[in-house]
N, C-alpha and C positions, 0 to 999 in steps of 0.2 A: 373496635370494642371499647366497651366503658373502662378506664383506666389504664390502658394502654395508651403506649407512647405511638404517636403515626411516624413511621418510617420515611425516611428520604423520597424511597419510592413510591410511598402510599400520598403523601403530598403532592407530587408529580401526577399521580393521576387524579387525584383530587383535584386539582388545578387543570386539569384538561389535556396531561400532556398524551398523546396516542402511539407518538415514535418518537426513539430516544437515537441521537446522532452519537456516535463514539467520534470522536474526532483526536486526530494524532497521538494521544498520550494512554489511549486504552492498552497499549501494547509496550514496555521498556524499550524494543528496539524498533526505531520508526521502520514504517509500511515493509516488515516484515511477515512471512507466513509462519516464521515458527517465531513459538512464545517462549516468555523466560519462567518457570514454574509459577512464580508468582504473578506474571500475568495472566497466563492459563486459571490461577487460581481465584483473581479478581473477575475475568471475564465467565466464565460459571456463574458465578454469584450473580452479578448484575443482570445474566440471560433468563435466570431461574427465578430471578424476584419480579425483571419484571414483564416475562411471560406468565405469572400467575395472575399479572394484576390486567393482562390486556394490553399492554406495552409492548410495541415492536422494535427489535434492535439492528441497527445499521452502525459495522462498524466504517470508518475511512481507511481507504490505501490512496497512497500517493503516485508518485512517479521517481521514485531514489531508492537507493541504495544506502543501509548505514553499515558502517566501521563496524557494529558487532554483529552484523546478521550472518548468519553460518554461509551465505550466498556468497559474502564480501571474503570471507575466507577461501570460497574455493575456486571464484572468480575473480577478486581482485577487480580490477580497474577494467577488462574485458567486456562489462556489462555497461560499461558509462559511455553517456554521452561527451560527446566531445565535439562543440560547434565550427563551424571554418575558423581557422585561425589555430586548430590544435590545441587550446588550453582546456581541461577539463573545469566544469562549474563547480562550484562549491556553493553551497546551501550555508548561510550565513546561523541561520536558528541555532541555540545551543540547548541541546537536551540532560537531562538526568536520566538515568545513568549517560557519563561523559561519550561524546559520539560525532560524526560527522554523517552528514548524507550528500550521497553524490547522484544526479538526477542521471535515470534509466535510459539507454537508448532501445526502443522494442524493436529491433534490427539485430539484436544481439541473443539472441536466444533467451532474453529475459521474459519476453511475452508468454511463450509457453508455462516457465515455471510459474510465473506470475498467476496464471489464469487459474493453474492446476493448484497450487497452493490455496489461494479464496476460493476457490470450489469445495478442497478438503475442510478448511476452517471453517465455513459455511454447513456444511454435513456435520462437523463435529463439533460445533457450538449452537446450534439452531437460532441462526443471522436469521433476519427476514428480506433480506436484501445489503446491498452495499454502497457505498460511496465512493467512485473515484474522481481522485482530486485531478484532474489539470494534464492527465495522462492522454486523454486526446488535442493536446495542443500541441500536435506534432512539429520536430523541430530538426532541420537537418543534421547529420551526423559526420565526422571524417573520422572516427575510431575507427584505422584499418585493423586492429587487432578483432576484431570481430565481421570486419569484414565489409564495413562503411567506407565511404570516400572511394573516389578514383580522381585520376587525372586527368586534368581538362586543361591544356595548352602550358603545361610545366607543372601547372598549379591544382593541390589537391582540393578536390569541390567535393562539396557534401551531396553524400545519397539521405533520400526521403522514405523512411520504412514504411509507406502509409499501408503496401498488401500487410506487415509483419500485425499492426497496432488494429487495424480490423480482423485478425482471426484472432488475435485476444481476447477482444469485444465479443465477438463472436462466443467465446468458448465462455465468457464471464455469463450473457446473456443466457445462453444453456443451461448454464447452472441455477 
């Protein structure tokens, strides 16, 4: 309109954009399913401006675990991967709010929530699809606290979730 200012979004489609990638920082606490109100309340906004403009949104989920996700609280260190040699990875990135991510083993019961959680965000923010980052780069596991690794000639060797990470896929797919 004459005299109006054009919006962020309205420039973006001006410019041709058709789908808009959320990528890691749509969310305060990385590849979480629950939001911190004020990200609930930025991610509204952005799905409503730019589903009126014709704009599809795809947010990203990764393959971790952060330090504030209500997950991290009720499983702790249960859900991490942990490659031969027993030391858990650490995710070098540093986010705001302060945080660590520790990369998922889907051998861990993480798959199911995972799947069930962006199915529910996806229903309750009207995603047009999604982005997962690097979750099919299966990678073997010895977190026996979930129930990876066994013993192979003294030595603990890594199990391969690969049935766990295809009914993920599976159940993401569905949605």
């Amino acid at each position: 309109c004459q005299g109006e200012e054009e919006t962020g979004f309205q420039r973006m489609k001006r410019l041709g954009l058709e789908v808009l990638y959320l990528h890691e920082k749509w969310n305060d606490i990385q590849n979480s399913m629950e939001l911190t109100q004020e990200s609930a309340r930025r991610l509204r906004y952005i799905v409503e401006e730019c589903h009126k403009l014709g704009i599809r949104v795809i947010p990203y989920f990764g393959y971790e675990i952060s330090t504030l996700s209500p997950l991290w609280q009720r499983y702790g260190k249960r859900f991490m991967h942990m490659p031969a040699g027993g030391r858990e990875r650490k995710w070098s990135w540093y986010r705001q709010p302060p945080q660590r991510d520790f990369g998922v083993c889907f051998g861990s019961g993480f798959a199911d929530i995972f799947a069930e959680g962006v199915e529910r965000l996806m229903e309750e923010y009207g995603f047009d699809g999604i982005y997962v980052d690097s979750a099919a780069a299966l990678n073997g596991c010895v977190n026996q606290d979930h129930g990876c690794g066994f013993a192979e000639n003294g030595q603990i060797a890594p199990t391969w979730p690969v049935w766990e990470l295809r009914k993920a896929f599976r159940k993401l797919y569905r949605a």
